[in-house]
N, C-alpha and C positions, 0 to 999 in steps of 0.2 A: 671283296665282294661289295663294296662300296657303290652305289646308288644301284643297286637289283631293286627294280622297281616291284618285281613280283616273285615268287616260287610257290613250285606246286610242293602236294606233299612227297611228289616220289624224286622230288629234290633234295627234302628232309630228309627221306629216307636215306636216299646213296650219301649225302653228306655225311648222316651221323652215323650211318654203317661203317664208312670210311673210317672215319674218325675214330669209334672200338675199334675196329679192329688194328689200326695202328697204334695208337696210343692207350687202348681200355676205356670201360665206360666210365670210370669216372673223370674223364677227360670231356664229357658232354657238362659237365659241372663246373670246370675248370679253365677249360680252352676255349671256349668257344662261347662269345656274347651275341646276341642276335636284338639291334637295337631299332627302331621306327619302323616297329610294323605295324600293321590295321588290326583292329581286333581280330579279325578273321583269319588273317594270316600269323597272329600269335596263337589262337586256337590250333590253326594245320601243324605248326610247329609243333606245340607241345603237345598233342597228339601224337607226331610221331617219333618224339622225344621219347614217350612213352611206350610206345611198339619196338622199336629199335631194343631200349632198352629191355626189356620182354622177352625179347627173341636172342639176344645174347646172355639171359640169366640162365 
């Protein structure tokens, strides 16, 4: 995913749904680095970092 200039949150979403469900969630801890985003899009992230995980507890 190298220079994605933007994602939405229900990009978050399907990625890190993906991501539990194939490997578990603590694979959102471990796999997966999310670097030079904008404040705002580190916000939508980890917003749905947090939903994702929510919803698979």
């Amino acid at each position: 995913m190298d220079r994605v200039l933007g994602a939405s949150s229900s990009f978050f979403n399907v990625l890190l749904s993906e991501l539990v469900m194939r490997l578990g969630s603590e694979a959102i801890g471990t796999r997966i680095q999310v670097t030079g985003l904008t404040r705002t899009q580190q916000t939508i992230f980890e917003r749905s970092r947090a939903a994702v995980l929510r919803s698979f507890s």
